[in-house]
C-alpha positions as semicolon CSV with decimal commas, in nm:
position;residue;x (nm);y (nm);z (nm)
1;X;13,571;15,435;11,530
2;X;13,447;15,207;11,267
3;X;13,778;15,099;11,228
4;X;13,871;14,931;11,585
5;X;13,512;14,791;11,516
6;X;13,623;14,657;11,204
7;X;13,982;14,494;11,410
8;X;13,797;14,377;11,687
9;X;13,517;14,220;11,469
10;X;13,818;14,053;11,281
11;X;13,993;13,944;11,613
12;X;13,677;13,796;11,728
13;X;13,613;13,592;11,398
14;X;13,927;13,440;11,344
15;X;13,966;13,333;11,724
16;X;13,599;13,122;11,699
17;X;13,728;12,987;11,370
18;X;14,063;12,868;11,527
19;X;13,846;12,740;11,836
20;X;13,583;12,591;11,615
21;X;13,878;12,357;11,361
22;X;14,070;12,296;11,687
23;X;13,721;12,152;11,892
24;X;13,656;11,912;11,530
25;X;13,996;11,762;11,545
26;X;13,977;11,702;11,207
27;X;14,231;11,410;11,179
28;X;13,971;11,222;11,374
29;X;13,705;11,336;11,130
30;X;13,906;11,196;10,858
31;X;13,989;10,875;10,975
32;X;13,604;10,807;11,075
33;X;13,523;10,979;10,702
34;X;13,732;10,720;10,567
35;X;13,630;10,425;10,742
36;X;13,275;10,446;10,682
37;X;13,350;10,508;10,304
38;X;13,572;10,153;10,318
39;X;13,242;9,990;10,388
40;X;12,945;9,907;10,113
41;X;12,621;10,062;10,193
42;X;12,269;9,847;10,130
43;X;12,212;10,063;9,787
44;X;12,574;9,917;9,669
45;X;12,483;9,516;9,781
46;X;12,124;9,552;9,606
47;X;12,276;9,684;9,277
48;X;12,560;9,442;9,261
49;X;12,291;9,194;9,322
50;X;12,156;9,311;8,984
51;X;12,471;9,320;8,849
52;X;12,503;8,955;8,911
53;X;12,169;8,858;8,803
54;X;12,243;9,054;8,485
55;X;12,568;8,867;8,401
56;X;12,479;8,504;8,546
57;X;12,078;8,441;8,484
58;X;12,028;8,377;8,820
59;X;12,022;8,496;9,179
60;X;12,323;8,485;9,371
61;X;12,395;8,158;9,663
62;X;12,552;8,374;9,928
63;X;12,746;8,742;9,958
64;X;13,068;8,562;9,850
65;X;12,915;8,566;9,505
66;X;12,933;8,918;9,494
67;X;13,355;8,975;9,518
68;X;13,476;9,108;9,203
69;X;13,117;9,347;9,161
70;X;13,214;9,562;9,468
71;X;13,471;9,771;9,605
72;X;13,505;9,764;10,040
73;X;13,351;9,518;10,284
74;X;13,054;9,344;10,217
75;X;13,044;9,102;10,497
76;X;12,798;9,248;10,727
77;X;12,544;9,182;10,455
78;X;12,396;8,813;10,335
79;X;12,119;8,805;10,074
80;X;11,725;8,741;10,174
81;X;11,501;8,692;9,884
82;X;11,692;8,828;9,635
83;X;11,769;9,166;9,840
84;X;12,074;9,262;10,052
85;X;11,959;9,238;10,454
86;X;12,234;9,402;10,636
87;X;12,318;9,712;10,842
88;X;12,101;10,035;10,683
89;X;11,891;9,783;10,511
């Protein structure tokens, strides 16, 4: 007996699993995965802001100052006293 228990425990488990991957449709996972990593977060603007203020002895004039210190898009953010204002900020 603890053997068909044992099969239909199995059965039951690997059906939810396929249900459960098939319901994330994880190509759509992906893509939004990898668009949200294209994009700088706040933390990223605010230390390339340091980064700049490190190399150039003084604070940067807009978020165009700032190509060349980060990787992905940056221009959802501009630069209020010193600190990056933008979305998550």
């Amino acid at each position: 007996m603890r053997l068909l228990e044992l099969v239909v425990a199995s059965c039951i488990t690997v059906s939810v699993a396929g249900a459960s991957y098939a319901a994330l449709k994880p190509d759509q996972l992906e893509a939004r995965a990898r668009a949200v990593a294209a994009k700088a977060d706040c933390r990223a603007v605010d230390t390339a802001i340091v980064a700049y203020v490190t190399l150039h002895d003084r604070d940067p004039a807009a978020i165009a100052d700032l190509d060349g210190l980060l990787k992905g898009d940056i221009s959802a953010y501009r630069i209020v006293d010193g600190t990056a204002a933008g979305p998550g900020c």
